[in-house]
Backbone as numpy.savetxt, mean C-alpha at the origin, in Angstrom:
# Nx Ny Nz CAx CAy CAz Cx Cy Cz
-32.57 -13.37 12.68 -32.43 -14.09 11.43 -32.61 -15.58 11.72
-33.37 -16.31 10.89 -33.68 -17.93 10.94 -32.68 -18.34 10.51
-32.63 -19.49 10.28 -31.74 -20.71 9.49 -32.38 -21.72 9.15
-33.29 -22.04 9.57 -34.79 -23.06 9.46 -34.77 -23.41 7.94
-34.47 -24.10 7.71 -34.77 -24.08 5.70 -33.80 -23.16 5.37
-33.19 -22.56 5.62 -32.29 -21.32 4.65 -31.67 -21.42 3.77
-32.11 -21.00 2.82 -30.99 -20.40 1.36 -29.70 -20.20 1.73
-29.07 -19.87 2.99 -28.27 -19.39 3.90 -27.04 -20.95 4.13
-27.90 -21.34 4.03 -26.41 -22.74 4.56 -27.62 -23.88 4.72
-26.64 -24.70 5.44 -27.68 -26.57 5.97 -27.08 -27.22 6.99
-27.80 -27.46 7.69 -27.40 -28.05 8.56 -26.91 -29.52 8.39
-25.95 -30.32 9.37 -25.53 -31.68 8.94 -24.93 -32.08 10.28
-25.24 -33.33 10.62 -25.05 -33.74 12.18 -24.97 -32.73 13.23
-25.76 -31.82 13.47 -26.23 -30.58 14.32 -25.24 -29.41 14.12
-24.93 -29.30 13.06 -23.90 -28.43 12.67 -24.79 -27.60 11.36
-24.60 -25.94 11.55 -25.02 -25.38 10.85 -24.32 -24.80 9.88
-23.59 -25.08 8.52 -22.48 -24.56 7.67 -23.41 -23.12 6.60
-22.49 -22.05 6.47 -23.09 -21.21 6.18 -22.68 -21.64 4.22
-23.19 -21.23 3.38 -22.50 -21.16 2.09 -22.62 -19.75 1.27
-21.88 -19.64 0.79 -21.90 -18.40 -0.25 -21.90 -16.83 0.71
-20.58 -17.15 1.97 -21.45 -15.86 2.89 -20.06 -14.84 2.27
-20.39 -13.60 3.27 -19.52 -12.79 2.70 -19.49 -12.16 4.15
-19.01 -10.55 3.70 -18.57 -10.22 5.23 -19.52 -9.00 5.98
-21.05 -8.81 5.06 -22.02 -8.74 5.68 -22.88 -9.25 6.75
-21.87 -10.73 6.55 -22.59 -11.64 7.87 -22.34 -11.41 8.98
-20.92 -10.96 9.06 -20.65 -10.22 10.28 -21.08 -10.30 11.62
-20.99 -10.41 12.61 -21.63 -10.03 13.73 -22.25 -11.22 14.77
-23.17 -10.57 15.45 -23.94 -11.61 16.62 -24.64 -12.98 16.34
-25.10 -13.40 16.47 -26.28 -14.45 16.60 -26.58 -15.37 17.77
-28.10 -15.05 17.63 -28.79 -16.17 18.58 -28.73 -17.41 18.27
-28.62 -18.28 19.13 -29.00 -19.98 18.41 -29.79 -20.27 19.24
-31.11 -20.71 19.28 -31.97 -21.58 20.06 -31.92 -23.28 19.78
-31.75 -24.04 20.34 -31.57 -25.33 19.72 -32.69 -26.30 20.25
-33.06 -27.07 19.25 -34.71 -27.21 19.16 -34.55 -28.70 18.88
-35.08 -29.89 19.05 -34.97 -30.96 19.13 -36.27 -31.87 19.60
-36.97 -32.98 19.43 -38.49 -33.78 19.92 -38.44 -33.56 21.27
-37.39 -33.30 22.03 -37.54 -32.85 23.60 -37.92 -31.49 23.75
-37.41 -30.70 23.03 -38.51 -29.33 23.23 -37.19 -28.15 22.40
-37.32 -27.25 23.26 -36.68 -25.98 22.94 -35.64 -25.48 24.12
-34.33 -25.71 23.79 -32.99 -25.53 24.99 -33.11 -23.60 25.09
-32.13 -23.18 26.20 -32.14 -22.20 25.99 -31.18 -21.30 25.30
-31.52 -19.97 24.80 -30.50 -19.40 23.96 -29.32 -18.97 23.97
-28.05 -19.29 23.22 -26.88 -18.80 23.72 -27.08 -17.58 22.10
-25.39 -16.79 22.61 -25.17 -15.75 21.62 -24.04 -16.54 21.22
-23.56 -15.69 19.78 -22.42 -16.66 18.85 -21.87 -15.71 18.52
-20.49 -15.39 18.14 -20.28 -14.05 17.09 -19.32 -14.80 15.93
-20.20 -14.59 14.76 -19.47 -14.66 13.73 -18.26 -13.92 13.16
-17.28 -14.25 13.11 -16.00 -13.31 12.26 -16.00 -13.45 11.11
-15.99 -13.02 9.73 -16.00 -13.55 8.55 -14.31 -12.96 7.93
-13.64 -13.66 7.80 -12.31 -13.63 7.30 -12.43 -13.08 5.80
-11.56 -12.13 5.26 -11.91 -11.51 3.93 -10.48 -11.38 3.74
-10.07 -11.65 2.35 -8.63 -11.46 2.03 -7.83 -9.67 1.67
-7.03 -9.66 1.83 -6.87 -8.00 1.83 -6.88 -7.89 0.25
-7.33 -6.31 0.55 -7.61 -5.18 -0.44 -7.05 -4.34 -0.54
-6.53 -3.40 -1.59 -5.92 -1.97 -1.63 -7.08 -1.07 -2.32
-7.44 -0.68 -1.35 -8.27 0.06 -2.31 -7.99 2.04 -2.58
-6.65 2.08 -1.89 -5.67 3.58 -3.02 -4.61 3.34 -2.40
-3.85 2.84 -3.88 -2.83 2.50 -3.96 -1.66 3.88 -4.20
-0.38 3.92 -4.05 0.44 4.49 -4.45 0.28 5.23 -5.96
0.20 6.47 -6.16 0.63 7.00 -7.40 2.04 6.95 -7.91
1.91 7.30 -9.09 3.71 7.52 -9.75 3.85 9.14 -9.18
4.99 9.53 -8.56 5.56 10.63 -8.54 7.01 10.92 -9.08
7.05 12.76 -9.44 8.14 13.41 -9.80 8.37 14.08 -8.52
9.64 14.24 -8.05 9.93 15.16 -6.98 11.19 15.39 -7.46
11.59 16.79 -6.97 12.36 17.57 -6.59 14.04 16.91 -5.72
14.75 16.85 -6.16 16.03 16.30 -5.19 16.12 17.61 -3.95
16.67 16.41 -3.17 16.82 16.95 -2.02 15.31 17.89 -1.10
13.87 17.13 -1.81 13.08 16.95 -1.26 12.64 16.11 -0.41
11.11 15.61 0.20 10.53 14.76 0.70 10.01 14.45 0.16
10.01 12.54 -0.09 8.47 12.16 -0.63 7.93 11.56 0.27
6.06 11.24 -0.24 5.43 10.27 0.95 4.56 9.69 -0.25
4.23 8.73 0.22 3.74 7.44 -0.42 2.53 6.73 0.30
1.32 6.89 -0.29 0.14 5.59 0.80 -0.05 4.74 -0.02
-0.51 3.71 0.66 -1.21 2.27 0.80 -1.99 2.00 1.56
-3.61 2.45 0.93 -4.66 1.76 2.04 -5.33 0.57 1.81
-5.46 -0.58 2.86 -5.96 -1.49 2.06 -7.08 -1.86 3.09
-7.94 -3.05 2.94 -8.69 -3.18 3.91 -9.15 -4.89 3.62
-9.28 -5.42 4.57 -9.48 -6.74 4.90 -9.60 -7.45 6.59
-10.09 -8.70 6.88 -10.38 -8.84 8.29 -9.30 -10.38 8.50
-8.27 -10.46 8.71 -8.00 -9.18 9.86 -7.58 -7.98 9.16
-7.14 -6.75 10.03 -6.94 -5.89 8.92 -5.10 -5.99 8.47
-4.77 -5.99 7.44 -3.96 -6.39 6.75 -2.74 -5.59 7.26
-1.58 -6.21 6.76 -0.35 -4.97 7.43 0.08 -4.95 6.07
1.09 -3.57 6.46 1.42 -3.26 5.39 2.94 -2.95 5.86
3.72 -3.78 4.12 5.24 -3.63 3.89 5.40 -2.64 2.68
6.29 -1.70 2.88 6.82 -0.80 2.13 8.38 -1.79 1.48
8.78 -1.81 0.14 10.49 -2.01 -0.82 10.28 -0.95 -1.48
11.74 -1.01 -1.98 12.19 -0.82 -3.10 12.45 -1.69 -3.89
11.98 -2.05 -5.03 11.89 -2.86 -5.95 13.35 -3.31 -6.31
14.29 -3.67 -6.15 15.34 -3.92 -6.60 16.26 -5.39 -6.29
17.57 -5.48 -6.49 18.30 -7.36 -6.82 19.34 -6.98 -4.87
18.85 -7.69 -4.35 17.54 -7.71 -3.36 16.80 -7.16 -3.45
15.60 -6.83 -2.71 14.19 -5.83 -2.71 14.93 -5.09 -1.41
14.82 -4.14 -1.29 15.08 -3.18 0.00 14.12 -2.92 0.55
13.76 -3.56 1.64 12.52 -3.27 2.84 12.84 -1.95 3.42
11.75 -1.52 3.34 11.58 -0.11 4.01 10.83 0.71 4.92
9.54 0.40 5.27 8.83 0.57 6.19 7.47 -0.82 6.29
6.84 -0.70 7.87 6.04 -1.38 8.09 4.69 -0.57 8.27
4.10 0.34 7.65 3.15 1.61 7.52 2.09 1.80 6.42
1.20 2.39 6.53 0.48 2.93 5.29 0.97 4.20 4.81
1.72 4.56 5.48 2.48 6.08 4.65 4.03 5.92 4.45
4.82 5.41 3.46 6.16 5.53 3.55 6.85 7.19 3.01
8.00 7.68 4.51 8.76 8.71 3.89 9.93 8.48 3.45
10.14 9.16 2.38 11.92 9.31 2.41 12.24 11.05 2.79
13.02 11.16 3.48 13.96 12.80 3.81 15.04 13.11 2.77
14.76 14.02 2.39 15.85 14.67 1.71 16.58 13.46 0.07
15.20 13.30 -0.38 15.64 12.41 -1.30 16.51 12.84 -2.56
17.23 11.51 -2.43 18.41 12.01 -3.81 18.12 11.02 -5.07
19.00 11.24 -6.26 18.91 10.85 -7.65 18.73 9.00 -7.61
19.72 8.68 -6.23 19.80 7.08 -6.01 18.46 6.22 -5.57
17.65 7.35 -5.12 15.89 6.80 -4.90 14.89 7.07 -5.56
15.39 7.09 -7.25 14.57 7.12 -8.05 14.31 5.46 -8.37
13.51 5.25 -8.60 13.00 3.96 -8.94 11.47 3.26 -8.40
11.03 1.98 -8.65 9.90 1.09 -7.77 9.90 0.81 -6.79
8.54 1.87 -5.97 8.04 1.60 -4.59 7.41 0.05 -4.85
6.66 -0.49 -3.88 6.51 -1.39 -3.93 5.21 -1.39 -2.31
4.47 -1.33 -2.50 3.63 -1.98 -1.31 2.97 -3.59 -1.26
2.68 -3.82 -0.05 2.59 -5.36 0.02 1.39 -5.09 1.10
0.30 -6.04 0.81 -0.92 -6.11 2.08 -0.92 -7.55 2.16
-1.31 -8.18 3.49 -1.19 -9.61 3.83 -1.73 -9.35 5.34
-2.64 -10.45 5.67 -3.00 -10.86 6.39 -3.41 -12.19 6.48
-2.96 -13.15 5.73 -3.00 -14.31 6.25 -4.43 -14.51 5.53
-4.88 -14.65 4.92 -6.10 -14.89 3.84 -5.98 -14.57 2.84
-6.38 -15.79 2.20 -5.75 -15.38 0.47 -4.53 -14.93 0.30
-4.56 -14.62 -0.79 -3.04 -14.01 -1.37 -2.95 -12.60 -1.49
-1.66 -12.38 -1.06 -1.21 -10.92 -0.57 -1.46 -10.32 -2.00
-1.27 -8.94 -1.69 -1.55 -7.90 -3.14 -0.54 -6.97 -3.38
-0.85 -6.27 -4.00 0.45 -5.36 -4.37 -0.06 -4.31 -5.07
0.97 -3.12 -4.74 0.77 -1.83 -5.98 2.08 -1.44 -5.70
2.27 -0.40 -7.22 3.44 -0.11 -7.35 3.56 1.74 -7.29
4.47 2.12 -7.29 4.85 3.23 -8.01 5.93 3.89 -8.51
6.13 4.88 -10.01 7.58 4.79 -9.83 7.80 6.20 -9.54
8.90 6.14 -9.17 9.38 7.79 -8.58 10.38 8.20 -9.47
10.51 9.04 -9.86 11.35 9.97 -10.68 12.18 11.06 -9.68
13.50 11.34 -9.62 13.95 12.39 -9.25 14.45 13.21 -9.94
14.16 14.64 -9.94 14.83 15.75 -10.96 16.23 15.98 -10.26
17.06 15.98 -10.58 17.89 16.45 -10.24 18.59 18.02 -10.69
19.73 18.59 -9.71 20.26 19.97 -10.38 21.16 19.12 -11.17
21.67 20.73 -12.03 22.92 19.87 -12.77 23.29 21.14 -12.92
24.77 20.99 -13.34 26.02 22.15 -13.11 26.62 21.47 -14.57
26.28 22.28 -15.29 27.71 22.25 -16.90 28.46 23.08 -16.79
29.82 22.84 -16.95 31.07 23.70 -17.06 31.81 23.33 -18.22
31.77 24.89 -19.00 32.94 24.34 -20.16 33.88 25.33 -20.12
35.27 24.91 -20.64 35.95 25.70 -20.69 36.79 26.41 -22.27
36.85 27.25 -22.59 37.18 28.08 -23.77 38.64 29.06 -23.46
39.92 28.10 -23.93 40.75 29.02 -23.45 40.76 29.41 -21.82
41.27 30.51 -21.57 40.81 30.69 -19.86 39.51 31.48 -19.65
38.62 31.23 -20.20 37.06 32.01 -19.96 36.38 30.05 -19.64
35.49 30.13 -18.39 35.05 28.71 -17.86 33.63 29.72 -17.80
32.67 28.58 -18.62 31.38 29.05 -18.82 30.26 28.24 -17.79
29.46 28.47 -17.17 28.96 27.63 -16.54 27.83 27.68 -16.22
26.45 26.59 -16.83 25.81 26.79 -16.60 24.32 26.07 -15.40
23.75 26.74 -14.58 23.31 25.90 -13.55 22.00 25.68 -13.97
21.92 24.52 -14.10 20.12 24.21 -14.17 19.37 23.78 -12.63
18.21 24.09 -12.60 17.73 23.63 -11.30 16.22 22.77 -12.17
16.76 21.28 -11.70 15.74 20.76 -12.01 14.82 20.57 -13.69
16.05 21.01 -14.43 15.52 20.85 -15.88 15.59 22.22 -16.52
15.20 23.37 -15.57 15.01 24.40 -16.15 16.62 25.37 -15.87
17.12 25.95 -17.45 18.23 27.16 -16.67 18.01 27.92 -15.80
18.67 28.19 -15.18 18.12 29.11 -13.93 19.30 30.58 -13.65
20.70 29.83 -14.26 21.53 30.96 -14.62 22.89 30.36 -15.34
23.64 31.47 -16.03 24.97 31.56 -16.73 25.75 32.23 -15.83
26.83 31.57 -15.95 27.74 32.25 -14.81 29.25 32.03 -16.01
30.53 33.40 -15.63 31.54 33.30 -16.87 32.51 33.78 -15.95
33.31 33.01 -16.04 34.82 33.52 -15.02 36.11 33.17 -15.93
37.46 34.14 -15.86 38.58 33.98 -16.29 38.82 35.56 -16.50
40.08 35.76 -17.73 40.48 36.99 -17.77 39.39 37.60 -18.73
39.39 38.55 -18.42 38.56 40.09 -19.36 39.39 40.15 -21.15
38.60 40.00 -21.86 39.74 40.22 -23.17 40.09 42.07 -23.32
């Protein structure tokens, strides 16, 4: 690739500034350096082109199950390549992992709420995605009628059974 005249950048006190580049530029280059004394010889250069981070699949919203597992990604991409912080959205934020996959084990009703991912690498401004999590929980109703205790168990929204204890009339 030239630079000679280029659409590409301009040169200015033997300095070659690139404009409008992106991160196709990427990579090697020759420089020959050329001057009324003649033609020096060639060195190699490697360009890095710095790009601010990206998410490009972010966290979905999920429903889970209590006393399940959830997992959570964040992929993002940028040079350098970006790290990634896992919160919980909350008064503090609760830091939670340093990963593109956050787990929770055996999650309960208290980790329902906003994930939170964070990409940063030091270019530009960091990004974000969210998601919210829902937990179903069981639930146990008990009523009582005289000495007959009625009780019924839901799993997760749905009845699942009636259960009746006390004396026989």
């Amino acid at each position: 690739m030239r630079f000679d005249d280029s659409p590409l950048g301009f040169f200015n006190n033997g300095r070659f500034t690139l404009k409008h580049i992106n991160a196709s530029y990427q990579g090697a280059y020759g420089c020959v350096p050329r001057n009324i004394l003649g033609t020096g010889p060639e060195d190699t250069l490697s360009l890095t082109v710095l790009v601010p981070p990206s998410i490009y699949k972010g966290p979905s919203n999920k429903t889970v199950n209590e006393s399940s597992d959830l997992a959570l990604f964040c992929n993002a991409t940028g040079t350098p390549p970006p790290k990634i912080t896992w919160s919980k959205v909350a008064v503090p934020p609760v830091q939670l992992s340093f990963d593109e996959a956050l787990t929770v084990n055996n999650i309960n009703k208290t980790d329902s709420g906003v994930y939170q991912c964070r990409a940063s690498n030091g270019i530009g401004s960091d990004v974000f995605a969210s998601s919210f999590v829902t937990v179903r929980c069981k639930l146990k109703l008990s009523c009582f009628i005289g000495d007959i205790t009625v009780t019924q168990l839901e799993a997760f929204g749905y009845l699942e059974r009636t259960e009746f204890s006390g004396k026989k009339l």
